[in-house]
C-alpha positions as CSV (number, residue, x, y, z in Angstrom):
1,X,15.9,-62.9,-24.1
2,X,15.6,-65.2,-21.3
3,X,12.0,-67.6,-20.7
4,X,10.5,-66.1,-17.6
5,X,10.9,-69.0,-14.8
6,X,8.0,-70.4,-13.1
7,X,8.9,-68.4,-10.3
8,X,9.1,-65.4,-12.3
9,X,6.0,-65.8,-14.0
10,X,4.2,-66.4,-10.3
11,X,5.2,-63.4,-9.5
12,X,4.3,-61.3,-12.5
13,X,1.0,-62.8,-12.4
14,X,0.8,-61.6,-8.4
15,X,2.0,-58.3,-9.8
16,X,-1.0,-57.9,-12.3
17,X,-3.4,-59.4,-10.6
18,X,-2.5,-56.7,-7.3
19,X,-2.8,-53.7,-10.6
20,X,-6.7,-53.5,-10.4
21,X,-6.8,-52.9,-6.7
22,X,-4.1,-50.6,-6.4
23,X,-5.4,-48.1,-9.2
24,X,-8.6,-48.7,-7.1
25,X,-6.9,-47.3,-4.3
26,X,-5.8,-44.1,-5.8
27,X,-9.0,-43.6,-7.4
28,X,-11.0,-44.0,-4.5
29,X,-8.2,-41.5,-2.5
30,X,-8.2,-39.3,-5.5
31,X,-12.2,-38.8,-5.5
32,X,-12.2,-38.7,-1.3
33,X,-9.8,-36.0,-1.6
34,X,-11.8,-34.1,-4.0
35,X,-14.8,-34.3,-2.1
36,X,-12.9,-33.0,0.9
37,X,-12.0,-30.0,-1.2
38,X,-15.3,-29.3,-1.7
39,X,-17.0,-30.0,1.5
40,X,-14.0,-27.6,3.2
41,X,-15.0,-25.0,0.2
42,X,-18.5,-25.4,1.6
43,X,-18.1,-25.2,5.1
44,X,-16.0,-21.7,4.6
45,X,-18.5,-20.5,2.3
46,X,-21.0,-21.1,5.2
47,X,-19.2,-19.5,8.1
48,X,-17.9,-16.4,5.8
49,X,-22.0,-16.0,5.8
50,X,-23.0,-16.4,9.0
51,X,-19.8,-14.0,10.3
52,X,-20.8,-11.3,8.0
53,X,-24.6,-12.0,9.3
54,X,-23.7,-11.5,12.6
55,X,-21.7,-8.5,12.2
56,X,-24.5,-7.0,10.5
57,X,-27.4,-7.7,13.7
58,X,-24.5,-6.3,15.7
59,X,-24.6,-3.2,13.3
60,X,-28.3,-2.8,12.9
61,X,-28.4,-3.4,17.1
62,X,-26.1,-0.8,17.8
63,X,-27.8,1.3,15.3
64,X,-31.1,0.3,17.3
65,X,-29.2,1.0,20.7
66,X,-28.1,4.6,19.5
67,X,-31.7,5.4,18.4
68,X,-33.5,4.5,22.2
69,X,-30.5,6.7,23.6
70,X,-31.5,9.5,21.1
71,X,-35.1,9.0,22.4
72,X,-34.0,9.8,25.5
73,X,-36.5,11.7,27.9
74,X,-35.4,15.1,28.1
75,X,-36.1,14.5,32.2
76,X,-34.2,11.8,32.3
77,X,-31.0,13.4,30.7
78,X,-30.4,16.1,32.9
79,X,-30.8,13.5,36.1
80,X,-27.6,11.6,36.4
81,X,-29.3,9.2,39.0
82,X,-32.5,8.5,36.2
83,X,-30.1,8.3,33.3
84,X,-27.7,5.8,35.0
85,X,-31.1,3.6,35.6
86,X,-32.3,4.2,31.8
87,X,-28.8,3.1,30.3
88,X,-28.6,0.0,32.6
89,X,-31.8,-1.3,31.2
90,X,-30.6,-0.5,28.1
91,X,-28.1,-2.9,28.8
92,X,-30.0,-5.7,29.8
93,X,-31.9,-5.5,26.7
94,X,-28.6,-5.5,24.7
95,X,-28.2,-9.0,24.3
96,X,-25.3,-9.0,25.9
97,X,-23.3,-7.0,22.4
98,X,-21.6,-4.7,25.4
99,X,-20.2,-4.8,28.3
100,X,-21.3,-1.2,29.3
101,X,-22.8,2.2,28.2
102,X,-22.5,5.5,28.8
103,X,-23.4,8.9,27.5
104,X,-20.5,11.5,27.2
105,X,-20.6,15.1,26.8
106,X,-18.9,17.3,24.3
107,X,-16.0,17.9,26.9
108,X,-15.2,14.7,27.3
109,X,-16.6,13.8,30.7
110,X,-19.2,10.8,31.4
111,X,-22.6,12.5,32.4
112,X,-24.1,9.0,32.7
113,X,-23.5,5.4,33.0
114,X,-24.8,1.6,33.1
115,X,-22.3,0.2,35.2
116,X,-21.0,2.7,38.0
117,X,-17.5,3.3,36.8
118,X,-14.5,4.0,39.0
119,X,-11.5,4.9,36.9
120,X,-10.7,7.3,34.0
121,X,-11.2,6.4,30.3
């Protein structure tokens, strides 16, 4: 075997000394990467929470929405003009969950509406 020239020698010595800050590299990628992981594991974690949170005060507010319909005045169901007026404050006090409200009979046909409706369902 060969001696290792002086320019060989230079150069393994550049080599070895560049070792320490190259496995410091990967390491520090390595442990940034796993941190990511976590973080993203986190994050989803969090908004799988808060998505099933808010499907559930949609729910319960729909629940609460069906109940003050069911409480209905008896007056006030048989007068379309006083109904329409009763389900539109409904509606404002919706929280803005729907976009309407009506009340339907058992054949079909809208007795009473928030929003004056013009077409067919």
């Amino acid at each position: 075997m060969k001696a290792l020239s002086t320019r060989g020698r230079i150069v393994l010595l550049v080599i070895l000394a560049a070792l320490p800050a190259l496995a410091l590299t990967i390491y520090s990628t390595w442990d940034e990467r796993a941190r990511a992981q976590l973080q993203a594991v986190d994050n989803m974690r969090r908004l799988a929470l808060q998505a099933a949170q808010r499907q559930q005060q949609i729910i319960e507010s729909a629940k609460q929405t069906l109940a003050a319909i069911s409480l209905n005045p008896a007056s006030v169901q048989y007068d379309q003009k006083s109904c329409n007026a009763f389900l539109a404050e409904l509606l404002t006090r919706s929280s803005n969950l729907c976009h309407s409200m009506g009340i339907f009979g058992a054949d079909g046909l809208l007795i009473c509406n928030a929003i004056p409706w013009q077409g067919k369902v």
